[in-house]
C-alpha positions in Angstrom: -52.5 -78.5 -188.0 -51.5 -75.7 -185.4 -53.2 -74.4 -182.8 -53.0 -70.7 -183.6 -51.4 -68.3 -186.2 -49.0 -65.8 -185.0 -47.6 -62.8 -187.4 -44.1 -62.0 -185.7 -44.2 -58.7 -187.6 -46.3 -55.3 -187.2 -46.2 -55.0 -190.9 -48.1 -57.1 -193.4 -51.4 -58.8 -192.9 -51.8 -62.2 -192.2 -53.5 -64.3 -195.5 -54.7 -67.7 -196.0 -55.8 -68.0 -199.6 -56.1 -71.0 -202.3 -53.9 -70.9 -205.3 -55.2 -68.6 -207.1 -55.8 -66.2 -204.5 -59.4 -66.6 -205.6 -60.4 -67.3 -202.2 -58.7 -66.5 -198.9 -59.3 -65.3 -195.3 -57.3 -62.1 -194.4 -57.0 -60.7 -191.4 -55.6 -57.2 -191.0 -53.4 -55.1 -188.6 -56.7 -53.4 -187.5 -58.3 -56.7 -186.4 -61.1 -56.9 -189.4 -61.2 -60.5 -190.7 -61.7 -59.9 -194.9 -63.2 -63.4 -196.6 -62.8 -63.2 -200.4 -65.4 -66.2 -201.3 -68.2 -67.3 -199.8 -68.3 -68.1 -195.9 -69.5 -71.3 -194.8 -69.6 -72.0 -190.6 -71.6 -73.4 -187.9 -71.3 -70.2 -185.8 -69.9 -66.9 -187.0 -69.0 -64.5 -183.7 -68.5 -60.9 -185.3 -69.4 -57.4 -184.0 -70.1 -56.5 -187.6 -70.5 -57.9 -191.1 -69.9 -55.5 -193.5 -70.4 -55.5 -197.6 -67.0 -56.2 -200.1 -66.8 -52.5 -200.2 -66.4 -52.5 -196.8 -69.7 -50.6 -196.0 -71.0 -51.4 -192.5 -73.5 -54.3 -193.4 -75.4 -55.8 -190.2 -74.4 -55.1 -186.9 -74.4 -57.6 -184.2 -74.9 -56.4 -180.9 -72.0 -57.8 -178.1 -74.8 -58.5 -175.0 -78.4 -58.7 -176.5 -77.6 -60.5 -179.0 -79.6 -57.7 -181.7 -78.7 -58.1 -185.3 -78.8 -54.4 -186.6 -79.4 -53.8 -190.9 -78.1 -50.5 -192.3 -80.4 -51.1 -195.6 -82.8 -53.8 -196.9 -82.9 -57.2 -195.5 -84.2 -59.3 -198.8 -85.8 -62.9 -197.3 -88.3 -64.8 -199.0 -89.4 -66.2 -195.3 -88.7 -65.0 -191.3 -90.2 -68.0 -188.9 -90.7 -67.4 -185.0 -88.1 -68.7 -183.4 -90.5 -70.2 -180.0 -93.2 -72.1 -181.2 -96.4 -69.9 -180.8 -94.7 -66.8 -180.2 -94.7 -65.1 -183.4 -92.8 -62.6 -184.7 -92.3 -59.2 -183.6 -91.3 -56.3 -185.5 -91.1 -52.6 -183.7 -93.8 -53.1 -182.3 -96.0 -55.4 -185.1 -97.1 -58.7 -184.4 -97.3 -61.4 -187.3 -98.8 -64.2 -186.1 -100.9 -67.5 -187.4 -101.2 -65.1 -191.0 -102.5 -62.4 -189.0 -100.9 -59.0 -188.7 -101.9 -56.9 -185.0 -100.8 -53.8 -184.9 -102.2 -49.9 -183.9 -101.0 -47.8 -186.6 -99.4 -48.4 -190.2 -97.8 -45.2 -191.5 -96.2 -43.9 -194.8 -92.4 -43.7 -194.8 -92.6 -40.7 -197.6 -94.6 -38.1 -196.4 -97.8 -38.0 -199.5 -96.8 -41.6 -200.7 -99.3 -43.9 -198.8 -99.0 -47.3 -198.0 -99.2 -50.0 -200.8 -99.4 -53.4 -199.2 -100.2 -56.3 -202.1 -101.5 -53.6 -204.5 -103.8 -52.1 -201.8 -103.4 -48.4 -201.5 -103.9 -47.1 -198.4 -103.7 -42.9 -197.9 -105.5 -40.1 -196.2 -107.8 -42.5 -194.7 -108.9 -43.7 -198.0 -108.4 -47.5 -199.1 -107.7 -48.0 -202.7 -108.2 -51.3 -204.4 -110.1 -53.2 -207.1 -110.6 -56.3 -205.1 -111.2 -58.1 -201.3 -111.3 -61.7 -201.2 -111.8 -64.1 -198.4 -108.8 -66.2 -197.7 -110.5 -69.0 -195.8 -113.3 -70.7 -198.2 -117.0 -69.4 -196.3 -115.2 -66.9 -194.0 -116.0 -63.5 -195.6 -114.0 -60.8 -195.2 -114.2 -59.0 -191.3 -113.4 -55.5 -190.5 -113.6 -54.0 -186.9 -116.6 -56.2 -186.6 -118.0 -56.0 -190.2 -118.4 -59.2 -192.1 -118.7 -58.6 -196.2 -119.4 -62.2 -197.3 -121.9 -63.4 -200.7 -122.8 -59.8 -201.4 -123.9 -59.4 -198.3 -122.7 -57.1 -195.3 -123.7 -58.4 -191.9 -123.0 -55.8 -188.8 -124.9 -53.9 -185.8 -125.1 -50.7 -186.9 -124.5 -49.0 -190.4 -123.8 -45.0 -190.1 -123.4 -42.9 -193.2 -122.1 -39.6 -193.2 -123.1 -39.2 -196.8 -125.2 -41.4 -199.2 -125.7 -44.9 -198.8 -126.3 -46.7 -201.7 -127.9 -50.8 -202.2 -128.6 -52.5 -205.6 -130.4 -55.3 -203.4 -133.1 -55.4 -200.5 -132.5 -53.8 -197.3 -133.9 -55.4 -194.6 -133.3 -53.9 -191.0 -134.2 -56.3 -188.0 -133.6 -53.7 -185.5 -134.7 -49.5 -185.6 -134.6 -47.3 -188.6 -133.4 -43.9 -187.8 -133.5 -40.9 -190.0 -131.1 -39.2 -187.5 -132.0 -35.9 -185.4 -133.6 -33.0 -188.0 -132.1 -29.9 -188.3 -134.0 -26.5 -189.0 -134.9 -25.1 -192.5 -136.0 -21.4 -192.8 -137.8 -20.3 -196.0 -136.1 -17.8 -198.4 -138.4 -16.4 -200.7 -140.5 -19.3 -200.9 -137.3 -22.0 -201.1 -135.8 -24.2 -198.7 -133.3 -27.2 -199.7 -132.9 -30.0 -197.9 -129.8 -31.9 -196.5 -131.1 -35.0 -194.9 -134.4 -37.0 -194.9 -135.6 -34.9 -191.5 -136.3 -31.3 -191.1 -138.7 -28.7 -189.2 -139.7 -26.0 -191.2 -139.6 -22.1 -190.3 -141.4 -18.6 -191.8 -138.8 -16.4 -193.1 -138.4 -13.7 -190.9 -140.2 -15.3 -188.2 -143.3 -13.7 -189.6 -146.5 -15.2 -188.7 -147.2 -17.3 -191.7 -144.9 -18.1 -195.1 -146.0 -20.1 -197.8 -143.3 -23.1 -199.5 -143.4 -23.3 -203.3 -140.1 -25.2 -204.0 -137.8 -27.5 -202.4 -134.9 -28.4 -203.7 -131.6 -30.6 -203.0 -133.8 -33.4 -203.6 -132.4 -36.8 -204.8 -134.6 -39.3 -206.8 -136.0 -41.6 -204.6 -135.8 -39.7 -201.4 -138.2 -39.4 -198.6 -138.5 -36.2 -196.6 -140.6 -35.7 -193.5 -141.5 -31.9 -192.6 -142.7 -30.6 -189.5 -143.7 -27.3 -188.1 -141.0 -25.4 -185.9 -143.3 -23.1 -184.2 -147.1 -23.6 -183.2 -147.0 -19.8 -183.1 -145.7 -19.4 -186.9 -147.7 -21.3 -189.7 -145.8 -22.8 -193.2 -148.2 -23.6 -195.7 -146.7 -26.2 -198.1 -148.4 -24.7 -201.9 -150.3 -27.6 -204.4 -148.4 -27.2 -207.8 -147.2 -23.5 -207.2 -143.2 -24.8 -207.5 -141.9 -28.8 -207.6 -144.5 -29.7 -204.9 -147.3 -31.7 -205.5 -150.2 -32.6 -203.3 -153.6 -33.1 -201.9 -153.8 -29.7 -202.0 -152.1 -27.0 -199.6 -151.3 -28.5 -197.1 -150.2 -25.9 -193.9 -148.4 -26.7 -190.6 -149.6 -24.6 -187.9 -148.7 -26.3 -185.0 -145.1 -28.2 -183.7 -146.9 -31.1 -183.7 -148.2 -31.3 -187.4 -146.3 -33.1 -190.1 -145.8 -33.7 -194.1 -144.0 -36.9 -195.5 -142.9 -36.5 -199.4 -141.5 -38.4 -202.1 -138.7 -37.0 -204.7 -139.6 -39.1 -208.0 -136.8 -37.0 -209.9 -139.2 -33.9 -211.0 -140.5 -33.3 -208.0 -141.9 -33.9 -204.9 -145.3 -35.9 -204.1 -147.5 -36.0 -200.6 -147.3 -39.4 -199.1 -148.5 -38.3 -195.9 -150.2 -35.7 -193.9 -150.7 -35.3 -190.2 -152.7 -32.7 -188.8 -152.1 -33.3 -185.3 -153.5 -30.6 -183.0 -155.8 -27.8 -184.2 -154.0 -24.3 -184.8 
């Protein structure tokens, strides 16, 4: 038993190793301490641990006590260390199983993120499946609930199509959204959306509409009139349109609703509102 171990030299290292030399604890003229085994203690006070090539492993440092990894730390679990604190990682909070954070970016620029075979890139989510964890939960997003086929939230806004093989039913206001302006081209328009004011080409007095055309199987189309001063007269069987017969919009006020059944479209209803 000693107290300490002294080297009286400045030459060689000073070793303390098993028989074999299979295992021994070195400690060398430049103050490293070298185990050769494994390294079993209660408390280990270093500045750094480095790998048996002597590659700077993890770094510990002297006042905050911050452990610092030049690679991959492999762990199959990291606990909080205060009960209901959680743990924190730059800036990314797992708590209770749930993960708060801002942002989530690729580390290769064009790679994505891939969490659990979810692919996540260019603001596109990629994945054959989204399960509940909790039993008659559903799955929430930003305020969404998805749960028994069903998606349950306040407002549903499609930039493109939006498509149900199941009822719709809407407990609050149905909106087409704010119409834009169509202006005949020799006797064609094509729609974009399910609310439109029609226009002479030209702004010439009056313009008859033969075909219409962007139409998706299905659809329903309401028309009105963009000028009282400039008449559109919607033509009976002249291109894809079918009707009651002409029917023309001579004031703002008038309107035309229409169905797209695939071939073409059909009158479901006519409004002559004010006399032109």
């Amino acid at each position: 038993m000693a107290d300490r171990i002294i080297k009286g030299d400045s030459g060689n290292d000073v070793i303390i190793q098993n028989n074999d030399a299979s295992r021994k604890i070195e400690v060398t003229n430049s103050g490293d301490v070298e185990v050769t085994g494994d390294l079993k203690a209660t408390t280990v006070k270093a500045t750094n641990l480095k790998a048996s090539d002597g590659t700077s492993g993890i770094s510990i440092a002297d006042s905050t006590g911050r452990v610092t990894a030049n690679e991959i730390i492999l762990t199959d679990d990291i606990q909080e260390k205060t009960s209901a604190h959680g743990v924190e990682i730059e800036g990314i909070l797992l708590k209770d199983s749930i993960i708060q954070t801002d942002d989530i970016q690729e580390k290769t620029s064009a790679h994505g993120v891939e969490i659990e075979g979810i692919f996540l890139k260019d603001s596109i989510i990629q994945t054959d499946d989204i399960q509940e964890k909790t039993s008659a939960h559903g799955v929430e997003i930003d305020g969404v609930t998805l749960k028994d086929n069903n998606v349950n939230c306040t407002d549903v806004i499609a930039s493109g199509s939006l498509t149900t093989t199941g009822d719709a039913t809407v407990n609050s206001k149905f909106i087409l959204g704010g119409r834009t302006e169509l202006t005949i081209s020799s006797g064609v328009i094509t729609v974009t959306r399910s609310y439109h004011e029609v226009d002479t080409e030209g702004d010439a007095g009056n313009d008859d509409l033969d075909t219409i055309n962007g139409g998706t199987q299905g659809m329903i189309c309401t028309f009105k009139s963009a000028s009282s001063g400039r008449d559109v007269t919607f033509k009976d069987a002249t291109g894809n349109i079918t009707l009651s017969g002409d029917r023309q919009l001579n004031h703002y006020q008038d309107t035309l609703t229409l169905i797209y059944d695939g071939a073409g479209w059909r009158e479901l209803c006519f409004s002559d509102n004010t006399a032109g």
